[in-house]
C-alpha positions as CSV (number, residue, x, y, z in Angstrom):
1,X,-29.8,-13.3,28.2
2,X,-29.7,-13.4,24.3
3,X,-27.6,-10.2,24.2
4,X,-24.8,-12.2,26.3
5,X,-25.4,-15.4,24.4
6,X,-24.8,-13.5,21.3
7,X,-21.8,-11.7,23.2
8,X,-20.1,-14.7,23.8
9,X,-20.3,-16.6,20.2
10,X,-18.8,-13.3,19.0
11,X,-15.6,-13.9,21.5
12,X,-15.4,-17.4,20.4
13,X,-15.2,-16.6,16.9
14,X,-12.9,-13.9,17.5
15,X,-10.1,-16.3,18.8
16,X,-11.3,-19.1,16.9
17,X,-10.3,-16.6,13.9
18,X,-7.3,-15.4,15.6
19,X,-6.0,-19.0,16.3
20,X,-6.3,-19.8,12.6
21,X,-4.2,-16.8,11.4
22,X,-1.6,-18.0,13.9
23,X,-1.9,-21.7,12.4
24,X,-1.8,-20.8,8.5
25,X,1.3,-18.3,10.0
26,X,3.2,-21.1,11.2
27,X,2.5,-23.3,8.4
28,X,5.5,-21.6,6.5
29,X,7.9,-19.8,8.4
30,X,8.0,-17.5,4.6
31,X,4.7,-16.1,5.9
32,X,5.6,-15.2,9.6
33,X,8.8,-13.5,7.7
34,X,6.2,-11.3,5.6
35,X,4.6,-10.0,8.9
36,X,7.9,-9.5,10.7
37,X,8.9,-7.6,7.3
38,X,5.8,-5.4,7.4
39,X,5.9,-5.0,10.9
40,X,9.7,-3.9,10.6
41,X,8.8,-1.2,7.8
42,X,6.3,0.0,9.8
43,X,8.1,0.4,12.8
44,X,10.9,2.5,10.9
45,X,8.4,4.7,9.1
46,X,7.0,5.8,12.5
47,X,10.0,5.9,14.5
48,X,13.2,5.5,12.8
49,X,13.4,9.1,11.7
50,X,12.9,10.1,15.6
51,X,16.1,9.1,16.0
52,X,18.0,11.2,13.5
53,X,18.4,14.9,12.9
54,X,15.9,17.0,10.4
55,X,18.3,17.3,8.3
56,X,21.4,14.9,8.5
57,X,24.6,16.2,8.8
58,X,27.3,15.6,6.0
59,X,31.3,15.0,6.5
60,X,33.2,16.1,4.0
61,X,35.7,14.1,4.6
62,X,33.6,11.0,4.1
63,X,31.8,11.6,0.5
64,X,30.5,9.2,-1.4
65,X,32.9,6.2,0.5
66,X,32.3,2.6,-0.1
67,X,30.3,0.4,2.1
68,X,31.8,0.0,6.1
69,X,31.3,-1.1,9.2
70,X,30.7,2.5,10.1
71,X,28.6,2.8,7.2
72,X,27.2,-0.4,6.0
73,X,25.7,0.8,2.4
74,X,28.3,3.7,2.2
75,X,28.0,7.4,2.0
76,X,26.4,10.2,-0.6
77,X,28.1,12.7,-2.1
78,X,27.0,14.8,0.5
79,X,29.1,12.6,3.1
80,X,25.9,11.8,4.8
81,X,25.3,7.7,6.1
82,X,23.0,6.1,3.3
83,X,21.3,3.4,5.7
84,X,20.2,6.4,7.8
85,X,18.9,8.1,4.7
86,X,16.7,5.4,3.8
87,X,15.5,5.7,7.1
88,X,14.7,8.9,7.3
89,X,12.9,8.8,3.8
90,X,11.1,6.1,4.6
91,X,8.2,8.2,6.7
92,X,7.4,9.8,3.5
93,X,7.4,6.7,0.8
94,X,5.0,4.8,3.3
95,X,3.1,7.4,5.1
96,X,1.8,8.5,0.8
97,X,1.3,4.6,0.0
98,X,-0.6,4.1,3.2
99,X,-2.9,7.2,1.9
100,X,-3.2,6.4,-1.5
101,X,-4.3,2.8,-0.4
102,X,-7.2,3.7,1.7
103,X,-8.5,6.5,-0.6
104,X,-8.2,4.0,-3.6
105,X,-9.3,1.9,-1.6
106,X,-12.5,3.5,0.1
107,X,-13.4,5.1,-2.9
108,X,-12.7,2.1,-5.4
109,X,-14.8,-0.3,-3.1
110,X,-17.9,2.3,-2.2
111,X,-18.7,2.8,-6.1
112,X,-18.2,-0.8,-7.1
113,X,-20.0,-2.4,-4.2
114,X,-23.3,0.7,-4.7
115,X,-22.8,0.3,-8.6
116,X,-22.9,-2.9,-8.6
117,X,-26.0,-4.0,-6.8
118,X,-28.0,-1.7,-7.9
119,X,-27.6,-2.0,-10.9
120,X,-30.0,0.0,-13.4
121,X,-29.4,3.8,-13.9
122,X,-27.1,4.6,-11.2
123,X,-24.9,1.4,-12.4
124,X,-24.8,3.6,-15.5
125,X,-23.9,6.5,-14.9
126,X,-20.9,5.3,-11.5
127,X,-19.2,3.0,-14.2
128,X,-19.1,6.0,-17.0
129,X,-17.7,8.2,-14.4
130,X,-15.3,5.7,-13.8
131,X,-14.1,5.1,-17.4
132,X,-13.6,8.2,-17.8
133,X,-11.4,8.6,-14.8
134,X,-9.5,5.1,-16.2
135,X,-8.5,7.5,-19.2
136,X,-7.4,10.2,-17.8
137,X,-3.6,10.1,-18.2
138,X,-1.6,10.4,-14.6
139,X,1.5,11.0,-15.6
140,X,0.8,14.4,-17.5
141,X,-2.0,15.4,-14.4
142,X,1.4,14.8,-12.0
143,X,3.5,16.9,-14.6
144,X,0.7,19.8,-14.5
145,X,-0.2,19.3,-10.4
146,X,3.9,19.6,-9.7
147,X,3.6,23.0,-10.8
148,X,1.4,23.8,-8.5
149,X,2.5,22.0,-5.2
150,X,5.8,20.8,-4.2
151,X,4.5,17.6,-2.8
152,X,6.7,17.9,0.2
153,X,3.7,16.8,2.3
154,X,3.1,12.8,1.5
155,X,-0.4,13.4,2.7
156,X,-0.3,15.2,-0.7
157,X,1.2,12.7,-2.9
158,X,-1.3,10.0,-1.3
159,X,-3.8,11.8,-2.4
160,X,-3.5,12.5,-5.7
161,X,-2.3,8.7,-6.6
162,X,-5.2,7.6,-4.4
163,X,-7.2,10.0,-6.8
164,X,-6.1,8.8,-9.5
165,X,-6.1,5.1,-8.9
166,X,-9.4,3.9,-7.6
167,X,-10.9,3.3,-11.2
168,X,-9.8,-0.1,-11.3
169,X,-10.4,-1.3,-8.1
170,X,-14.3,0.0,-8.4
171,X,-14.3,-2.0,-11.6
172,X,-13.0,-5.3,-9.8
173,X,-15.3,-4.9,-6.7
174,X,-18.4,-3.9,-9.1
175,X,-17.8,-7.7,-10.9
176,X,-17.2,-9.4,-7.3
177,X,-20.3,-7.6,-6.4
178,X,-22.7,-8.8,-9.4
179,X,-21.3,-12.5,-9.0
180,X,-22.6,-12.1,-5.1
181,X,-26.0,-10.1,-5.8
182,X,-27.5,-13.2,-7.0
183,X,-26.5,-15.7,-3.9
184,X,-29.2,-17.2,-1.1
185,X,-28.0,-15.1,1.2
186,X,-28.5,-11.9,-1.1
187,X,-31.4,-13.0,-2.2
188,X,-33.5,-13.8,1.6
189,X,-32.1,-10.3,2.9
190,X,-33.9,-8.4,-0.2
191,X,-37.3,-10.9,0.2
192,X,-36.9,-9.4,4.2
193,X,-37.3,-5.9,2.8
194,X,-33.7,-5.0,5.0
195,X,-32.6,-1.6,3.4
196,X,-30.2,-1.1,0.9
197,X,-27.5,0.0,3.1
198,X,-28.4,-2.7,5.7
199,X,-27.5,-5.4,2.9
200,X,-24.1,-3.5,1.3
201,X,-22.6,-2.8,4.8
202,X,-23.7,-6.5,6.3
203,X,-23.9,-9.1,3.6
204,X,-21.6,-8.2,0.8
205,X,-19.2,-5.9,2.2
206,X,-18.2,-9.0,4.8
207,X,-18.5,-11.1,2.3
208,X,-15.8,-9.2,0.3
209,X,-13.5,-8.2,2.8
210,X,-10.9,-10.8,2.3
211,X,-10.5,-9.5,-1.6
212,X,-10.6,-5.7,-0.4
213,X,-7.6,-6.3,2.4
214,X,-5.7,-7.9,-0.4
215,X,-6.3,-5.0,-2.5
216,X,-5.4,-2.5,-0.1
217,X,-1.6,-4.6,0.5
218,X,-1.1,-4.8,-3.3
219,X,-2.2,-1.1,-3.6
220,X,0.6,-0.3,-1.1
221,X,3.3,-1.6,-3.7
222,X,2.1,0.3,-7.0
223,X,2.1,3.5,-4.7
224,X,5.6,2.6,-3.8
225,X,6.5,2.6,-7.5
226,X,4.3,5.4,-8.9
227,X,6.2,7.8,-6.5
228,X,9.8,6.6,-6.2
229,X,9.4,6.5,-10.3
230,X,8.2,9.8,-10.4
231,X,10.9,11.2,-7.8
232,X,13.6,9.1,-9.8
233,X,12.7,10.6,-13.3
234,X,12.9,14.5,-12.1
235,X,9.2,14.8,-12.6
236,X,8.3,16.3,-9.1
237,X,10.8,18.6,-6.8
238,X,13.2,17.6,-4.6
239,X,11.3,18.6,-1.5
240,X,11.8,16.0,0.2
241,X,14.3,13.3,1.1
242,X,13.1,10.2,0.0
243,X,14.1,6.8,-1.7
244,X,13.4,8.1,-5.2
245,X,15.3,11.1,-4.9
246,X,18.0,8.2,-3.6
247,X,18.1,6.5,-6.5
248,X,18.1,9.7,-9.1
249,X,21.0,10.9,-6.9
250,X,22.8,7.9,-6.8
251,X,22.7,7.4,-10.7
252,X,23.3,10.7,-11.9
253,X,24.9,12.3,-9.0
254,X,27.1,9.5,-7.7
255,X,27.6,7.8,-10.9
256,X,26.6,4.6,-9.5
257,X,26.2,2.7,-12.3
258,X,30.0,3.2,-13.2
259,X,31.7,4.0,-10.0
260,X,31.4,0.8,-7.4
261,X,31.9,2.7,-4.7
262,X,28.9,4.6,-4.9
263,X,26.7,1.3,-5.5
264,X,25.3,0.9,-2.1
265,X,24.0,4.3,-2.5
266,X,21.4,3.0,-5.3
267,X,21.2,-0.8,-4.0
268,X,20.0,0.5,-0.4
269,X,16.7,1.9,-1.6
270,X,16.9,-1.2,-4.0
271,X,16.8,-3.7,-1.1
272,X,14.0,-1.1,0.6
273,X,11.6,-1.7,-1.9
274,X,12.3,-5.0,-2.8
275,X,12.1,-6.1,0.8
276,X,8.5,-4.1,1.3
277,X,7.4,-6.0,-1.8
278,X,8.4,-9.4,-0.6
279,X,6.5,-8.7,2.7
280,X,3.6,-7.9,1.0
281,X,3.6,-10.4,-0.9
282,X,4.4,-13.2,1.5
283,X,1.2,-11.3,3.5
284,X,-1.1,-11.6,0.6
285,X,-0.3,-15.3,-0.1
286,X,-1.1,-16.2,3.8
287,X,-4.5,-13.9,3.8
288,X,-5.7,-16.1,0.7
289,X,-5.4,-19.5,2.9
290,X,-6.4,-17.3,5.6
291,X,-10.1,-16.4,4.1
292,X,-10.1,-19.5,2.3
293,X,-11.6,-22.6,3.8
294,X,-10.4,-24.9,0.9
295,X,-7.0,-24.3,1.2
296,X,-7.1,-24.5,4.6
297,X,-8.2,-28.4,4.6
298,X,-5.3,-29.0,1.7
């Protein structure tokens, strides 16, 4: 009888919490535009390049034209449709932000949340480790690491950013996690004697989810820019097609910052990234009423 009891107050607060997403949605239209955005990108990083070719064909006949209806952002100097090759190199530039997120993530959050409640020796030691990491320098690692792999595989790339990027976030969850050690709630679990793991995984970690999803989304954007920078400046291979390699192309290649006709071959991946980042954003800004009571009742 309890078990069903308890059943049912868990459906109610599922939809009860589901209904107030879809209200703080509708509240501005901006927001519901952020999930239709992020949705979008998401749809055309897992299917968009299913409906293209491995390797696009060129025309010669159309190289490097000004935008068209037949080719709305124009063509590369390989004669090859622009719009589909931000398509097509979209797969990799979200499928390596997506990994770098969770491992910075995951890793970022497990240290900060374990250092930070208990405290004492292994506090210590976890937040050495982790300034140390903080100064170790990433763009001459990725200089040394490119000579090694291609990074044609964004599974790669993901995780050497993730690697390299969960210092700061085990800092920030470590000094949400020593502002929370110290509440009731905190408190009565410990005086139950409840195990260590018992009160991380069911207390805090709840109890910082909201700031650790907001994380995650922001994450997602400085991946974005770690590895299109990188692509753009020449540091890694051109392995792969991809919206960095775009916009080195299109400025050295093109010459798109004198020739006009080539400009919609570096404001494509422009837009790209500055239409992921607006989604994200306008995500972020709805999650914080979201998990906020007091700016609900405002």
């Amino acid at each position: 009888m309890s078990a069903m009891v308890l059943e049912n107050t868990s459906a109610t607060m599922r939809r009860n919490f589901w209904r107030g997403v879809w209200r703080v949605l509708k509240r501005k239209p901006s927001r519901m535009a952020g999930v239709v955005i992020i949705a979008g990108f998401a749809f055309m990083g897992v299917f968009g390049p299913m409906f293209y070719p491995d390797h696009l064909p060129g025309d010669p006949n159309a190289i490097t034209q000004p935008p068209s209806w037949g080719h709305w952002f124009g063509t590369d100097p390989q004669g090859r449709d622009v719009l589909a090759l931000v398509i097509t190199g979209s797969r990799y530039v979200l499928l390596s932000a997506a990994v770098t997120a969770v491992i910075t993530v995951v890793l970022g959050t497990a240290l900060g949340l374990f250092s930070g409640f208990k405290r004492g020796r292994w506090d210590t030691v976890l937040m050495r480790v982790t300034d140390m990491k903080l100064t170790i320098p990433g763009l001459p690692l990725l200089l040394v690491l490119a000579t090694v792999w291609k990074f044609s595989d964004p599974i790669q790339m993901g995780l050497v950013l993730g690697l390299l990027g969960w210092g700061g976030v085990a800092r920030a969850v470590r000094a949400q996690t020593l502002s929370l050690r110290e509440r009731g709630f905190i408190e009565a679990a410990r005086g139950l004697g409840l195990p260590t793991t018992h009160i991380i995984g069911k207390e805090l970690l709840p109890s910082m989810a909201p700031y650790i999803a907001m994380n995650m989304l922001i994450t997602v954007t400085g991946a974005v820019y770690a590895q299109v920078g990188l692509f753009f400046l020449g540091v890694l291979p051109y392995e792969s097609d991809n919206w960095g390699v775009m916009l080195n192309l299109a400025v050295f290649q093109a010459g798109a910052m004198i020739q006009p006709y080539a400009l919609g071959y570096l404001l494509a991946p422009l837009l790209a990234i500055l239409l992921l980042t607006l989604g994200i954003v306008l995500v972020v800004d709805a999650m914080d009423e979201i998990f906020n009571p007091r700016l609900r009742e405002e």
